[in-house]
C-alpha positions in Angstrom: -77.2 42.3 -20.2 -78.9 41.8 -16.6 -77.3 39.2 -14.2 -79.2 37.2 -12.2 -78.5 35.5 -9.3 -80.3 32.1 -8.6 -79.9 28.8 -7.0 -79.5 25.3 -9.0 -80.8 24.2 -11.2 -79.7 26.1 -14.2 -81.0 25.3 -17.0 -79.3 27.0 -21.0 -82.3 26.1 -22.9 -86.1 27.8 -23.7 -87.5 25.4 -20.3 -88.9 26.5 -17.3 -87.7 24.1 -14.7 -91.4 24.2 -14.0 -92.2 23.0 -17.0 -89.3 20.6 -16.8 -90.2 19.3 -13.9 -93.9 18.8 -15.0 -91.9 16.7 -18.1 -90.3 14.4 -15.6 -93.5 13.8 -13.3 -95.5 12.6 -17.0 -92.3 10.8 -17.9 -92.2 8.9 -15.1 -96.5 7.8 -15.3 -95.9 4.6 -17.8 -93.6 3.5 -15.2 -95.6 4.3 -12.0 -99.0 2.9 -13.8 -97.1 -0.3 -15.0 -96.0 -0.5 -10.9 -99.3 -0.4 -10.0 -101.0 -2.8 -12.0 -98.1 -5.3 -11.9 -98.2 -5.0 -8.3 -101.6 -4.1 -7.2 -102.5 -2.3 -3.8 -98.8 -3.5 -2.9 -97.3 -0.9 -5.0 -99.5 2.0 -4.6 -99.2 2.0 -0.8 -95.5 2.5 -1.3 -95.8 4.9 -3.6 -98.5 6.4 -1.5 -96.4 6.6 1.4 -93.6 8.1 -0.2 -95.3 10.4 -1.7 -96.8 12.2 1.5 -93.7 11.8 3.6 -91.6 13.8 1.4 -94.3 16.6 0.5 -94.3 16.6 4.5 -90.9 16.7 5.2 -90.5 19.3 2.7 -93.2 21.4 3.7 -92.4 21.4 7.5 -88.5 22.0 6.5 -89.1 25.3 4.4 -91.4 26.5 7.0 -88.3 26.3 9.0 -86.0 27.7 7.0 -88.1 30.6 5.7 -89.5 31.3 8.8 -90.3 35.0 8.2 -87.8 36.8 11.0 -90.8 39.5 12.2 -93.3 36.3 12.9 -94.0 34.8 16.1 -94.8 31.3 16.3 -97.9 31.9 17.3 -99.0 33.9 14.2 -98.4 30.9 12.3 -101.8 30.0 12.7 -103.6 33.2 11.9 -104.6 34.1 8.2 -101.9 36.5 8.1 -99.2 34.3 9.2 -100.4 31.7 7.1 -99.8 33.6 3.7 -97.0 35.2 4.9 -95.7 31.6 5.0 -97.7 31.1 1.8 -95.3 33.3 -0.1 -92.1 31.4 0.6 -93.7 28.5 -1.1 -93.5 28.1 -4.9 -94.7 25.2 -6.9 -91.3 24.1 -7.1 -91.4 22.9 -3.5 -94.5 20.4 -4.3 -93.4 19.0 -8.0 -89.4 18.4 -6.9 -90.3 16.1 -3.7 -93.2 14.6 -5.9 -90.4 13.7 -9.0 -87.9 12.2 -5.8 -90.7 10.6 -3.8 -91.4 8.6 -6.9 -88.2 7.8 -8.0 -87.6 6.1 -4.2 -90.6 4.8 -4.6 -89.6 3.2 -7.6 -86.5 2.3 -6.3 -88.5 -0.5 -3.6 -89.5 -3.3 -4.0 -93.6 -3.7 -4.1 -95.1 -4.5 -0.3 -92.2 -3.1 1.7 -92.9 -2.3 5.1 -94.7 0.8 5.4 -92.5 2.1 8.9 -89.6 0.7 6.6 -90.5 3.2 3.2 -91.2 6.1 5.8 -88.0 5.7 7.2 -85.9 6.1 3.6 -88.4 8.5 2.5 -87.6 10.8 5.7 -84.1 10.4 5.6 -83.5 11.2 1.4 -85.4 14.1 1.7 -84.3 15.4 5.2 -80.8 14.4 5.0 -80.3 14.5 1.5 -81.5 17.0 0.3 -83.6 19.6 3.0 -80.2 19.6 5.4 -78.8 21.2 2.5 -81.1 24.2 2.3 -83.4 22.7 -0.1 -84.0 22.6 -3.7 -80.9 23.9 -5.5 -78.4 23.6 -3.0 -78.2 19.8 -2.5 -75.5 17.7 -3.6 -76.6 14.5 -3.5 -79.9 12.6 -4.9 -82.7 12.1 -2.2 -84.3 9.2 -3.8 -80.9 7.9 -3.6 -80.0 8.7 -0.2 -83.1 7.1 1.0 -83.0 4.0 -1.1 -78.9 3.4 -0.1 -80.0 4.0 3.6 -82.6 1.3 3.6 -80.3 -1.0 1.4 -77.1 -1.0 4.2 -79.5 -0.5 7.6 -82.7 -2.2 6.3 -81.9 -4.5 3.7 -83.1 -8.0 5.0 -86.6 -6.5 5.1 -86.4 -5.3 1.4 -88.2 -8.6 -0.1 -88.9 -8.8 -3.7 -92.1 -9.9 -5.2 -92.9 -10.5 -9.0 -97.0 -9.6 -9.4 -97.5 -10.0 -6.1 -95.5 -13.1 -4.9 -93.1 -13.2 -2.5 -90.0 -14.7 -3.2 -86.2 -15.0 -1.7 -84.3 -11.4 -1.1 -81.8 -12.7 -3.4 -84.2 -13.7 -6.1 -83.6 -10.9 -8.4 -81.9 -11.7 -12.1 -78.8 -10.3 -11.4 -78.5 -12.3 -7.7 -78.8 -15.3 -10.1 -75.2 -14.8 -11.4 -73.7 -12.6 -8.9 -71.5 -15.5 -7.2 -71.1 -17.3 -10.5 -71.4 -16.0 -13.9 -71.6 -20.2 -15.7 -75.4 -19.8 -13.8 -76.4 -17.5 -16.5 -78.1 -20.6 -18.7 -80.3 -21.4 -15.7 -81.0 -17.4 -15.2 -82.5 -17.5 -18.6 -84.7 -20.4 -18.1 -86.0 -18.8 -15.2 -86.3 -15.2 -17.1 -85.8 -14.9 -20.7 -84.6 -11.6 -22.4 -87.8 -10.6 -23.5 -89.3 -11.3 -19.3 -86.6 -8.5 -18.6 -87.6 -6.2 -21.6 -91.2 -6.4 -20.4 -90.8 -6.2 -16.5 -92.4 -10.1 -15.8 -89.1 -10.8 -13.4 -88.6 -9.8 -9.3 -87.2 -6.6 -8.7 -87.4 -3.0 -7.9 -91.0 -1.8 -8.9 -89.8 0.7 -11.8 -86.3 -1.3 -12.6 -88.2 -4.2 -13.7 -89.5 -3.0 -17.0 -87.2 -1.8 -20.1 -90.0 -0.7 -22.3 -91.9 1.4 -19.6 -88.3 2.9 -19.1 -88.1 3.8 -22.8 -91.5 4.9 -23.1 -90.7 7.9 -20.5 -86.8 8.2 -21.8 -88.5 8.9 -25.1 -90.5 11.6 -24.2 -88.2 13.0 -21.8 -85.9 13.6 -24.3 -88.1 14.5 -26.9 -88.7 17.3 -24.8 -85.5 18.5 -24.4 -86.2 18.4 -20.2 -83.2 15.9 -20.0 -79.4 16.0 -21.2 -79.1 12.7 -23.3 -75.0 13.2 -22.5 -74.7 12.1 -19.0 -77.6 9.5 -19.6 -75.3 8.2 -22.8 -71.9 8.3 -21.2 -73.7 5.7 -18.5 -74.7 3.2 -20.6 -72.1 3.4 -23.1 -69.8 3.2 -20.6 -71.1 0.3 -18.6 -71.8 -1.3 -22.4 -67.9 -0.9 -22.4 -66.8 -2.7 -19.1 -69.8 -5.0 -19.4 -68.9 -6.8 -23.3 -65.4 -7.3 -21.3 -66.8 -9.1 -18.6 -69.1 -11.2 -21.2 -66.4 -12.1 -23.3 -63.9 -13.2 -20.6 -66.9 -15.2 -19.0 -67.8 -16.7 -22.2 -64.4 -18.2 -23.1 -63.4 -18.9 -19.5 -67.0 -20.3 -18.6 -68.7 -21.0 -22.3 -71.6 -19.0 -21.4 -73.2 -17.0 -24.5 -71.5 -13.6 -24.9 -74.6 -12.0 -26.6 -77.2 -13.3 -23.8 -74.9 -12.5 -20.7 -74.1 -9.0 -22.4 -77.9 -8.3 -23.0 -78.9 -9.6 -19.7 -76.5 -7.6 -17.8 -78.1 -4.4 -19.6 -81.6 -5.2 -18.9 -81.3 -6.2 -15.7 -81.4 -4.2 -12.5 -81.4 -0.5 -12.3 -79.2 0.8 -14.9 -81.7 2.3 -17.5 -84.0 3.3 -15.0 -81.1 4.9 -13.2 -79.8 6.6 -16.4 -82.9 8.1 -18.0 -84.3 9.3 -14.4 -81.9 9.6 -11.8 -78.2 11.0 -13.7 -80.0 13.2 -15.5 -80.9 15.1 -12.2 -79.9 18.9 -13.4 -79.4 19.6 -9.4 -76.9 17.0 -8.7 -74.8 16.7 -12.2 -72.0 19.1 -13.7 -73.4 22.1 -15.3 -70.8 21.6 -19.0 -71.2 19.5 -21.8 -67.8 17.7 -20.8 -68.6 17.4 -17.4 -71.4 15.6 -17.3 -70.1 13.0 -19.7 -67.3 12.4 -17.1 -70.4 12.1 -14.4 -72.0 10.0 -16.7 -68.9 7.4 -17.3 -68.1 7.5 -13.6 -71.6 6.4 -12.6 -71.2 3.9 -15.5 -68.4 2.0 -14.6 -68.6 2.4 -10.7 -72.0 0.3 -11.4 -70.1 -2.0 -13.8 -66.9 -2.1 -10.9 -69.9 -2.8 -8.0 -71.9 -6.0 -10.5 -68.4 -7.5 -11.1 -66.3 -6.7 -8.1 -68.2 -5.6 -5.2 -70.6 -7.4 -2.8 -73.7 -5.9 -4.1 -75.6 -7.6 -7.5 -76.5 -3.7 -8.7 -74.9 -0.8 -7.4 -76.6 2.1 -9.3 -78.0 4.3 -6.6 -74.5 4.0 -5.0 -72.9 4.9 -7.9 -74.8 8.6 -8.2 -74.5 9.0 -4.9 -70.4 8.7 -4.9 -70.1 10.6 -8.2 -72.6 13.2 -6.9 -69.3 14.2 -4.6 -67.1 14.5 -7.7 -69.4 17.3 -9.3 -68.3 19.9 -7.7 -64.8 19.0 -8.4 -65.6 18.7 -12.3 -67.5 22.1 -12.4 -64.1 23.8 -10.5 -62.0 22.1 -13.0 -64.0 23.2 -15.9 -64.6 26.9 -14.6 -63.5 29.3 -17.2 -62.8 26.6 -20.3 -64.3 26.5 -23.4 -67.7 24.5 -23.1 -66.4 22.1 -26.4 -64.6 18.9 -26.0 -60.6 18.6 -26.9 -58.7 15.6 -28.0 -57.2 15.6 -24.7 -60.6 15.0 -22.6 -61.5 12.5 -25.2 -57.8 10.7 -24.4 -58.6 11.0 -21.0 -61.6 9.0 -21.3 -60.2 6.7 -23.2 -57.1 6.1 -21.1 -59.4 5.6 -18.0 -61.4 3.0 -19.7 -59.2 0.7 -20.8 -57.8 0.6 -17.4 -60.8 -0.1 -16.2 -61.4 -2.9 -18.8 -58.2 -4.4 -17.4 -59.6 -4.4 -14.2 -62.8 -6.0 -14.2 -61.7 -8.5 -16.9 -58.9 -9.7 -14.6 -61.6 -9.4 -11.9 -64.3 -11.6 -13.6 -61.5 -14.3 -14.9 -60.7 -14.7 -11.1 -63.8 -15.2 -9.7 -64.6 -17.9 -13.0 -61.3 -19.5 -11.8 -59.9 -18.5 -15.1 -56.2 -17.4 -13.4 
């Protein structure tokens, strides 16, 4: 048997991560046409934008860092110098900043400052990712990064449009309830169930629709170029915390448990953010077990942020802080069988209910239900 040593992503299936990566770019195409055409010249300037700043960044950045030693500067622009610098650069280093330029593209809302999607777009790849060393060696996702970066630093300039008009900052679904949860009956007047499932609602360009979502889940999956585990543990996990907070709300508030629970799911960026971004083979555990504890932590930090934090959807910060835990998972899995056990299923279990204690105390309080 021949050892090989290699930089993340690694991958214990038949799949190139060229050919997985090629999977996640056609994946993500129902969602990026349905961005387009929702939002018209709007969208595709921010995609456009993000698109070459990241190919840039990450072009000039492995020139940099695979600067061949015997090179002067100066025979970088002869032929020779040129393919010597040719070599260092695979297809990998165009299709991983195209699949994380989209996904922060996606992440924005549609006519967003163009200095302003530069800015994220520069920072998530430079910072989190290229700072790194580049593909493999990051810890942390660069569409996130850039998306979190613009939410603290630039987020009063982060307007949300619905087809192309403007409306309030605040005039996404989940802002509707986010103060008070008894709102939800004049949330769904102003965007039914099926609005969500079809994208016809303010948002994030490639939150806003379920069924494009589903469309590229389906196929990603299908092709066996995403592990359904972490992107399961997320949502089931949220599911979890988030029927707790609909059933406290409904019988300290009398808001319907079914339509609070399904609008909670639909809304924001929780399916986009589990079929596309958790399932990131770079920046999740490497074990079966491990990246179902990634997947519940992103989970409930996103139900903890909705129901306790300041934010209406916290699923880019969510990755981002259990990105820092993989490491910690992997060490703490080194060496054990790759199965599950009674005890990490406990575990689990233990964890959540606490956390069900938590936010269902936390939602009463803020109902005025204690």
């Amino acid at each position: 048997m021949k050892l090989v040593v290699q930089s993340a992503p690694y991958i214990r299936k038949p799949v190139s991560v060229r050919r997985m990566m090629l999977d996640v770019i056609i994946a993500l195409l129902p969602v990026v046409l349905f961005a387009c055409i929702q939002n018209g010249w709007n969208g595709v300037y921010v995609i456009l934008i993000s698109v070459s700043t990241m190919l840039i960044t990450e072009l000039f950045c492995v020139a940099i860092l695979r600067f061949p030693k015997d090179m002067k500067i100066k025979e970088l622009f002869s032929k020779e110098g040129f393919l010597k610098l040719k070599q260092q650069y695979t297809i990998n280093n165009i299709t991983a900043p195209l699949i994380s330029s989209l996904i922060y593209a996606l992440l924005l809302p549609a006519g967003c400052s163009g200095y302003v999607v530069f800015i994220g777009a520069f920072f998530g790849m430079f910072v989190g990712k290229m700072i790194f060393g580049g593909l493999g060696s990051n810890i942390f996702n660069p569409a996130a990064v850039g998306r979190v970066f613009l939410a603290v630093c630039f987020g009063s300039q982060l307007i949300y449009t619905k087809g192309g008009v403007d409306v309030a900052a605040g005039g996404t679904p989940l802002a509707l309830i986010k103060d008070d949860m008894s709102l939800l009956s004049q949330a769904l007047q102003e965007y039914s169930l099926l609005d969500l499932f079809l994208g016809q609602v303010p948002g994030s360009m490639g939150e806003v629709s379920a069924l494009m979502i589903l469309i590229g889940g389906i196929y990603l999956f299908a092709r066996r170029s995403a592990d359904l585990r972490s992107c399961l543990s997320m949502i089931a996990s949220f599911c979890v915390l988030t029927l707790v907070a609909s059933i406290v709300a409904g019988n300290v508030a009398s808001v319907n448990i079914g339509e609070l629970f399904l609008y909670e799911l639909l809304s924001g960026g929780l399916l986009f953010g589990a079929v596309f971004m958790i399932t990131d083979p770079v920046t999740s555990p490497t074990t079966k077990f491990g990246r179902i504890v990634f997947g519940t932590i992103v989970g409930s930090l996103t139900a903890l942020i909705r129901y306790c934090g300041a934010y209406p959807e916290g699923v880019a910060f969510s990755i981002l802080i259990a990105n820092m835990f993989v490491p910690a998972i992997d060490h703490l899995m080194r060496g054990k069988k790759n199965t599950y056990t009674w005890k990490q299923i406990l575990g689990i279990g233990l964890s959540m209910t606490a956390l069900c204690l938590i936010v269902g105390f936390a939602v009463a309080g803020r109902l005025g239900g204690l």
